[in-house]
Legacy VTK file of the C-alpha trace (Angstrom):
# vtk DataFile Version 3.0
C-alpha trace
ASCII
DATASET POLYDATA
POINTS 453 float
-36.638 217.626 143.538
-37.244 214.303 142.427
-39.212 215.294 139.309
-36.242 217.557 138.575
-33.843 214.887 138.524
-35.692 213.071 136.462
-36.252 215.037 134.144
-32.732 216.644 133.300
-32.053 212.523 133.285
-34.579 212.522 130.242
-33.254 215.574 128.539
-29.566 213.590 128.706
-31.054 210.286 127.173
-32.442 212.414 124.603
-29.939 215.331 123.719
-26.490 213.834 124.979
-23.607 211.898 122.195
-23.809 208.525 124.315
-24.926 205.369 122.904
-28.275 206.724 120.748
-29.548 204.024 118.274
-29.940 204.742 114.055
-31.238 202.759 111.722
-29.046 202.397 109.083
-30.239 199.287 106.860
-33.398 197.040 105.929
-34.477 194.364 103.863
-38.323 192.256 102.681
-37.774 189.090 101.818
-40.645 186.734 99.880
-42.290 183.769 100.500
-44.103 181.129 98.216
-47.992 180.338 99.578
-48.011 178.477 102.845
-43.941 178.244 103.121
-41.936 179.616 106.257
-38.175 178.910 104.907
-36.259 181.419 103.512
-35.893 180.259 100.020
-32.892 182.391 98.589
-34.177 180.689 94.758
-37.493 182.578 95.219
-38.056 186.340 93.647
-34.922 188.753 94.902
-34.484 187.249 98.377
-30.627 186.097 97.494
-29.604 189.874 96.511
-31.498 191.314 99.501
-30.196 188.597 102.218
-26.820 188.796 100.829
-26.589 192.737 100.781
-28.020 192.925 104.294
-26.232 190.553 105.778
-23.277 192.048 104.542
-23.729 195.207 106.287
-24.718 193.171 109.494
-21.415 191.590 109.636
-19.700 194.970 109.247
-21.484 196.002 111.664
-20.796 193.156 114.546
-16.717 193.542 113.363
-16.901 197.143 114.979
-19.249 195.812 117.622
-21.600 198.736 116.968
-24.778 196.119 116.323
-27.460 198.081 118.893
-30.289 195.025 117.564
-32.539 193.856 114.354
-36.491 193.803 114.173
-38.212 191.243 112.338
-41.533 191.895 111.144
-43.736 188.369 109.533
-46.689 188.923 107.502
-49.248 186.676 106.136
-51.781 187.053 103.059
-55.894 186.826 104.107
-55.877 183.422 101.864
-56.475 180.777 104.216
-57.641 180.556 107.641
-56.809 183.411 110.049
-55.341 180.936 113.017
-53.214 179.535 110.000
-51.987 182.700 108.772
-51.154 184.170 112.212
-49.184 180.472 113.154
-47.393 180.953 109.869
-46.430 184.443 110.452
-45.160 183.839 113.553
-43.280 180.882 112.195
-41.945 182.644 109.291
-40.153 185.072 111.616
-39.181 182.672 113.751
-37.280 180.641 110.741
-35.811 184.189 109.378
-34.115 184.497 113.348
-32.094 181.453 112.709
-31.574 181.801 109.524
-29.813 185.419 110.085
-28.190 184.249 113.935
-26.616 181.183 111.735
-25.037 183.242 108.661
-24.123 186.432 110.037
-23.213 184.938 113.772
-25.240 187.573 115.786
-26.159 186.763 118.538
-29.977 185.633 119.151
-30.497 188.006 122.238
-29.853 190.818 119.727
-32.618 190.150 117.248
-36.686 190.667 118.226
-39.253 189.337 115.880
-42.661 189.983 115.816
-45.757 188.230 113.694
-48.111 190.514 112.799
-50.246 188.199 111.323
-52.288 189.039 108.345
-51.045 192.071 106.022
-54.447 194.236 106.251
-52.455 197.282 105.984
-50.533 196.389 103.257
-53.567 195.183 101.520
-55.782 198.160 101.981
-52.508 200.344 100.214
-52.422 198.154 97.795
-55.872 198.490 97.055
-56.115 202.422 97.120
-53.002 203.101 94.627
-55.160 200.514 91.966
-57.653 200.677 89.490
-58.740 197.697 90.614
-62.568 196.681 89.863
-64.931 197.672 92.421
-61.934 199.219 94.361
-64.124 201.812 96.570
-66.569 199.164 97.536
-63.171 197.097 98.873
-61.615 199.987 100.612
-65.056 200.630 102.403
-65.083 196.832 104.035
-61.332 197.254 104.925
-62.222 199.919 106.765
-65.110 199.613 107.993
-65.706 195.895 108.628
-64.029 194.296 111.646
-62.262 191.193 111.465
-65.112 189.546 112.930
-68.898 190.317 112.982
-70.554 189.014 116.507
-74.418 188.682 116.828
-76.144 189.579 120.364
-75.518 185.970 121.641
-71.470 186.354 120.461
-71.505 184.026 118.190
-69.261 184.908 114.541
-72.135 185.700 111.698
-70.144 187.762 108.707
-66.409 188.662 108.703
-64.035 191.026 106.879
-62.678 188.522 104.488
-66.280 186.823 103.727
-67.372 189.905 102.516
-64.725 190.066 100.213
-64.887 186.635 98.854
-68.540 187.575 98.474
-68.370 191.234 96.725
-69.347 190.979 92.830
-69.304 187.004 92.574
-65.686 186.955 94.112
-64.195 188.548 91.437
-62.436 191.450 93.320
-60.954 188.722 95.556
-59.817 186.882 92.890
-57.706 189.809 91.496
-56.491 190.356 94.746
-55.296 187.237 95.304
-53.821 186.941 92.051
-52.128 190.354 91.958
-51.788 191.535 95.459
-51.703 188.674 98.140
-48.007 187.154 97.025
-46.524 190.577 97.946
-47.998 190.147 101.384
-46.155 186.733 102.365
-42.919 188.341 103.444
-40.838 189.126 106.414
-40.968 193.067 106.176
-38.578 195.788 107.668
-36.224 193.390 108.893
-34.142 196.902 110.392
-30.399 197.139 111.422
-30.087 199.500 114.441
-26.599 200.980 115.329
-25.087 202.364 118.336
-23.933 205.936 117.952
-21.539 206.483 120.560
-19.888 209.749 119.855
-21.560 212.720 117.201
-19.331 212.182 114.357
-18.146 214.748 111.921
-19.208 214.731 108.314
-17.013 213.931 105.845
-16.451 213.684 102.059
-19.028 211.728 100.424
-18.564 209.810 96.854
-20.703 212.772 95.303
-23.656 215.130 94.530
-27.492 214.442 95.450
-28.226 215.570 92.435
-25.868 212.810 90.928
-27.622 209.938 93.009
-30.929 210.912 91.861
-29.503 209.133 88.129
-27.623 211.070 86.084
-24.265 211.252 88.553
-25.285 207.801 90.817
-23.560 207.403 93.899
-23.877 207.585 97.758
-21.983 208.085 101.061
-19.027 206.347 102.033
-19.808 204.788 105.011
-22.497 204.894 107.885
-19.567 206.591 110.361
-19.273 209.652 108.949
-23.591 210.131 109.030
-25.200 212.094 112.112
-27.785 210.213 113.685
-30.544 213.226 112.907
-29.832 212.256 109.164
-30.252 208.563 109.454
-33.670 207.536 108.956
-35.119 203.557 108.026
-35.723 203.260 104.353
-37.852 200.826 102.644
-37.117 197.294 102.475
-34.691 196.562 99.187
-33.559 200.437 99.483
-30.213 201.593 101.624
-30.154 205.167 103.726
-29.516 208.213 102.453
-26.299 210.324 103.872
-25.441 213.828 103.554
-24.640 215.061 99.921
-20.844 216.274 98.918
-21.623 219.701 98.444
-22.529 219.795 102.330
-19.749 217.670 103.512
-17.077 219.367 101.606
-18.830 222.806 103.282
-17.921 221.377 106.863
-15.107 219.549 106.101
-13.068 223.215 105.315
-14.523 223.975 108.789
-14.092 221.212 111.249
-11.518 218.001 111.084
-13.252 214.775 111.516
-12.918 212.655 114.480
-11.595 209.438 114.049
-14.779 206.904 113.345
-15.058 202.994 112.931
-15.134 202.389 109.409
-17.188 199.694 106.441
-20.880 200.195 107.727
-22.350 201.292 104.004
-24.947 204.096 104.575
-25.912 204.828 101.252
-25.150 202.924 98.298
-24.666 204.108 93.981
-27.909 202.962 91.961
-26.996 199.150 91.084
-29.041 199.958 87.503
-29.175 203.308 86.099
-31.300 203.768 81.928
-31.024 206.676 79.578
-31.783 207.809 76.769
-29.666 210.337 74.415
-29.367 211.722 70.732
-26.838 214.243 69.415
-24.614 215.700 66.123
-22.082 213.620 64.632
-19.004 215.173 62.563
-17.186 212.536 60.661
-14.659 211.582 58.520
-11.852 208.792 57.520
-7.892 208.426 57.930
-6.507 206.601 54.813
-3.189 206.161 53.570
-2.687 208.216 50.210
-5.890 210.206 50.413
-7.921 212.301 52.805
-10.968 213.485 53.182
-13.375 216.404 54.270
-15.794 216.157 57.588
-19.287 214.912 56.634
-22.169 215.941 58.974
-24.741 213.550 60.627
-26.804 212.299 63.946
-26.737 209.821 66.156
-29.949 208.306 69.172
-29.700 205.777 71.667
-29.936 204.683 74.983
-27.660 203.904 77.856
-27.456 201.831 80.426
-24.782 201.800 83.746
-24.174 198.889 85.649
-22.681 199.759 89.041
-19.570 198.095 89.716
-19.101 199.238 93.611
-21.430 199.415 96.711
-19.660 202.300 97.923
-17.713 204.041 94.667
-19.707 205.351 91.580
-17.740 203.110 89.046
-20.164 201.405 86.349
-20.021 199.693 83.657
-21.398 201.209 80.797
-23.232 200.057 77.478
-26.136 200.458 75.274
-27.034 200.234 71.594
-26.822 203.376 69.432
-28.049 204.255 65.506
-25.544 206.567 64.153
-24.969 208.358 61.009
-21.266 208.586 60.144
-19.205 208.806 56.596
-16.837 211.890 54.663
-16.388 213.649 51.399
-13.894 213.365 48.970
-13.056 216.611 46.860
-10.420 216.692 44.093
-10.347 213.080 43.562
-12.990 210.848 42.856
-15.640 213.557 44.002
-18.327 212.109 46.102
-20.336 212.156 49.182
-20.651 208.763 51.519
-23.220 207.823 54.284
-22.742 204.781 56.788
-25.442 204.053 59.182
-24.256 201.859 62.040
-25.919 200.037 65.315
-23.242 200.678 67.667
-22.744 198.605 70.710
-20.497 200.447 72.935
-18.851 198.320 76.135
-17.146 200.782 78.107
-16.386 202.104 81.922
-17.029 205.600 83.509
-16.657 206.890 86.651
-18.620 209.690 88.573
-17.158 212.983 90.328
-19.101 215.431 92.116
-19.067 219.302 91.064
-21.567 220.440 93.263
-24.900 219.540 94.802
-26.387 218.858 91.572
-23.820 218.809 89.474
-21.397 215.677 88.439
-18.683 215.177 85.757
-18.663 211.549 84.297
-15.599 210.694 81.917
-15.776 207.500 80.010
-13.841 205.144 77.812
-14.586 202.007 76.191
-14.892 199.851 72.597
-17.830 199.434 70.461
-19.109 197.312 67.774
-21.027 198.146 64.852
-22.809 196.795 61.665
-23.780 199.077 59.170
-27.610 198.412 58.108
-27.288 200.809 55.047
-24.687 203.195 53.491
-24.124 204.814 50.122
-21.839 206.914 47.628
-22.764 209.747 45.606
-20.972 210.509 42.759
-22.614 213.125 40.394
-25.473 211.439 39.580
-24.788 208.155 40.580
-24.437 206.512 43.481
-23.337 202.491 44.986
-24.156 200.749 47.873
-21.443 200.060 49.685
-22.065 197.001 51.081
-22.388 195.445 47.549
-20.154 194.741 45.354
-19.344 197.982 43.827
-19.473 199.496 46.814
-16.559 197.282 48.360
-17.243 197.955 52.097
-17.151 195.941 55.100
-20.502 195.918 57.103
-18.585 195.506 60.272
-16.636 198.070 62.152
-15.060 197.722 65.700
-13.215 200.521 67.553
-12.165 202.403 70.359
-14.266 205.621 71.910
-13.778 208.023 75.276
-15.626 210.814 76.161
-17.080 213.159 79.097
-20.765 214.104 80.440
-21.797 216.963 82.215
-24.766 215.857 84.804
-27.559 217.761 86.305
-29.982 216.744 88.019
-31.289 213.851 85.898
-29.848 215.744 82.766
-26.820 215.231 80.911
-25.166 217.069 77.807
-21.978 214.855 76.538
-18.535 215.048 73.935
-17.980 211.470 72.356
-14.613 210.973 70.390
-14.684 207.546 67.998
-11.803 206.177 66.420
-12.333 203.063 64.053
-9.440 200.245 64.184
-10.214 198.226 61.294
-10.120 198.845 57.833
-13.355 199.127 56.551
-12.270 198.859 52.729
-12.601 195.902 51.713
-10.978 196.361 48.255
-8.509 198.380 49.364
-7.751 200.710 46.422
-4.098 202.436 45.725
-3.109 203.844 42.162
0.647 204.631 41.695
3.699 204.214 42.903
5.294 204.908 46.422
6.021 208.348 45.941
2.659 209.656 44.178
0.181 207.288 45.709
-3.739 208.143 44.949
-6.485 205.970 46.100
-7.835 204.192 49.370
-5.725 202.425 51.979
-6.656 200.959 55.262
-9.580 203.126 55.411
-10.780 203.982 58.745
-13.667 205.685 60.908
-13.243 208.921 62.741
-16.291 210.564 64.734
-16.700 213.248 67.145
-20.332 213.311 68.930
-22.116 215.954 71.088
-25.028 214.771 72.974
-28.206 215.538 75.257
-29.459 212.827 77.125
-32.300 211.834 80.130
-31.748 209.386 83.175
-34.661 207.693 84.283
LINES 1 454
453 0 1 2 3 4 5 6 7 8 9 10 11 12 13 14 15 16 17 18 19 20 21 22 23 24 25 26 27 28 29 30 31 32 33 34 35 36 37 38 39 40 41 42 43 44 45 46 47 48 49 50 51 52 53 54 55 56 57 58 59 60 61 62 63 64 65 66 67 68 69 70 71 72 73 74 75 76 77 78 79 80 81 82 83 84 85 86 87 88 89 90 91 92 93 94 95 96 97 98 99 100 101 102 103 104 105 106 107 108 109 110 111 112 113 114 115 116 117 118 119 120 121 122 123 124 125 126 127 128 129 130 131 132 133 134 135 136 137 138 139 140 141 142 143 144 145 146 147 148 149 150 151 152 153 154 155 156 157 158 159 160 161 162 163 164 165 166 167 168 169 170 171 172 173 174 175 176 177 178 179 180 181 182 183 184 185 186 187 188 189 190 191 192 193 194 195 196 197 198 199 200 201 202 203 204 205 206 207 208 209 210 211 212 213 214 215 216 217 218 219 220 221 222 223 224 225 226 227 228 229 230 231 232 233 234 235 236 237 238 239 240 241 242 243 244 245 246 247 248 249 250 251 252 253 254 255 256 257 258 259 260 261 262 263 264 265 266 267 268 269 270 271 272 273 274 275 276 277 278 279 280 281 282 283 284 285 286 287 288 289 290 291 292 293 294 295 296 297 298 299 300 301 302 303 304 305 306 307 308 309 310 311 312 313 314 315 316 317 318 319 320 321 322 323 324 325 326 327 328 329 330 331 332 333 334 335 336 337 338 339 340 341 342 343 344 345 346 347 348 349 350 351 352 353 354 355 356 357 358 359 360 361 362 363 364 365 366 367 368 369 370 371 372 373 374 375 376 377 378 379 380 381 382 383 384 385 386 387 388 389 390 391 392 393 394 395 396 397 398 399 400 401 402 403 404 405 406 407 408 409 410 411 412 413 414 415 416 417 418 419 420 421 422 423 424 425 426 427 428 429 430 431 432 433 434 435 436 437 438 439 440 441 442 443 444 445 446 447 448 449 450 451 452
């Protein structure tokens, strides 16, 4: 009967809605050779200390903080009582450090020195083409930490073998390239309490959009499951269910009312592309007009989130584009402007689907022509000479819409210039039959194809 008891007890702790633990955050933080303070100057430790701690103080405000881990390591470069000390100490330090700027309480965080990174070294090692890699991989695995004779006294080690392979060379690499990645404070993990199952919810947009292309995550850790929380490498955030599944069961069920602010997942802080695409042209002047003038345009692109929790970047890049018009019935000719283009702009994502995002956009951009000419017949003027009477410089305002999938995108881009870029200015007649060039201006429409990577 007992046995009974105990185990529908077990099946409770395991299947039932009350007070199971997630792990919804996690950070690495760096250390310089021999140091244990956490030095927010050194590598990316300010970002990742500052977003973590962040989510640790939303967490205590809806007192759902279950505990953090602390994990110290230590590179093999120096003694092995040294390293382990400093490990230990280096977690240690990281405990105060996070009790005194995020006010949890000390009882709440375990920390653990783990000494000397072997682990980390050995998968290092195996995804390099480092010299004599096999030959290293064999004495990681295969040599103990210490080599004992019959009378138990030390005679060869793990690291002497090391330091000995090829001359040292190896080592040296090692130490050069690998070792500074092992002095950190790894998987520093934020556990939750779950109290009650909670019902999905809207999230900011498609998988397929935070793979790149449509960038964003979850709304908050509340509206996750605990089967779909999982602990994600230091410097990344946890992955929630995608919109095309929470719209699915929010037409089916109405979620239950859930603390609020714990981020889950977070949109891509830095998102690159590249694109290239038709251009149709032409120009607005007063007293003449012209005809559309074909031509191309290549780039790339880059986003700059804006929110933790909204997919809202800022948007630039630097673009070579073909632009100019014709001019039939008057002063017949043909004219080609070649621009860099720096647009400055915002966009904003919104999920179609699973895979499948809509990202409008609007901005300014700046460009300087690097060459342009005029045909006319048989002749033809540069335009940024003196014949040619055109400013190099050109500043105006664009907006446009991509269609995302996957890390895909296919784009409309509609430019309108704001300056006149007629320097001379031109105008024959009087006001009632004027002929000529006035306040000449750009006009572009773009369709692109474009890559996130």
């Amino acid at each position: 009967m007992k046995k009974i008891l105990l185990f529908l007890l077990a099946g409770i702790l395991f299947t039932g809605n009350g007070y199971s633990q997630e792990a919804v955050d996690s950070m690495k933080i760096f250390y310089r050779r021999g140091y244990r303070h956490v030095d927010l100057s050194f590598r990316d430790n300010r970002e990742q200390l500052n977003r973590f701690l962040g989510s640790v103080r939303e967490a205590l405000k809806n007192d759902r903080v279950e505990k953090l881990v602390i994990r110290s390591y230590a590179s093999p470069d120096g003694s092995v009582e040294a390293n382990e000390q400093l490990a230990a100490k280096r977690a240690e330090e990281l405990k105060a450090y996070l009790v005194r700027e995020s006010n949890v309480p000390s009882a709440m965080i375990e920390h653990h020195a783990e000494g000397i990174a072997w682990g980390m070294l050995r998968e290092q090692v195996a995804a390099s083409d480092m010299e004599a890699r096999d030959e290293v991989l064999d004495i990681l695995d295969h040599t103990p930490l210490w080599v004992y004779d019959d009378r138990g006294q030390i005679v060869d080690s793990r690291k002497k073998q090391l330091m000995d392979l090829q001359g040292g060379r190896p080592y040296r690499y090692m130490l050069e390239n690998f070792f500074p990645d092992l002095r950190n404070s790894s998987n520093t993990v934020l556990y939750l309490r779950m109290v009650e199952k909670p019902a999905p919810s809207s999230a900011a947009c498609a998988e397929g959009g935070c793979a790149k292309g449509s960038a964003c995550t979850a709304a908050t850790a509340a509206t996750e499951t605990p089967a779909a929380a999982t602990t994600a490498p230091a410097g990344n955030e946890t992955v929630a269910a995608t919109a095309a599944e929470a719209s699915a069961s929010a037409d089916s069920a109405t979620p239950a009312a859930q603390p609020a602010g714990i981020p889950a997942r977070t949109c891509p802080r830095h998102i690159f592309g590249i694109h290239a695409g038709s251009v149709n042209s032409w120009i607005t002047s007063y007293g003449m007009s012209s005809s559309n003038k074909p031509g191309y345009e290549a780039g790339f692109i880059y986003r700059l989130g804006l929110s933790r929790n909204y997919p809202f970047y800022l948007r630039t890049g630097l673009n070579f584009i073909s632009k100019g018009y014709e001019i039939n019935g008057f002063d017949d000719s043909s004219t080609t402007i070649n621009y860099l283009q720096l647009p400055v702009g915002f966009d904003y994502t919104i999920a179609l689907g699973k895979h499948l995002a809509l990202i409008p956009s609007a901005g300014l951009y700046y460009a300087v022509g690097v060459w342009g000419k005029r045909h006319m017949g048989d002749e033809s003027v540069c335009l940024f000479g003196r014949e040619g009477g055109f400013s190099r410089h050109d500043m105006g305002f664009l907006c446009g819409v991509d269609l995302a999938f996957y890390r895909f995108f296919v784009g409309a881009e509609y430019q309108q210039g704001l300056i006149d870029i007629d320097k001379t200015d031109k105008v024959y007649g009087d006001d009632s039959h004027m002929i000529g060039y006035k306040h000449v201006k750009n006009r572009s429409f773009v369709v692109k194809v474009g890559v996130y990577f």
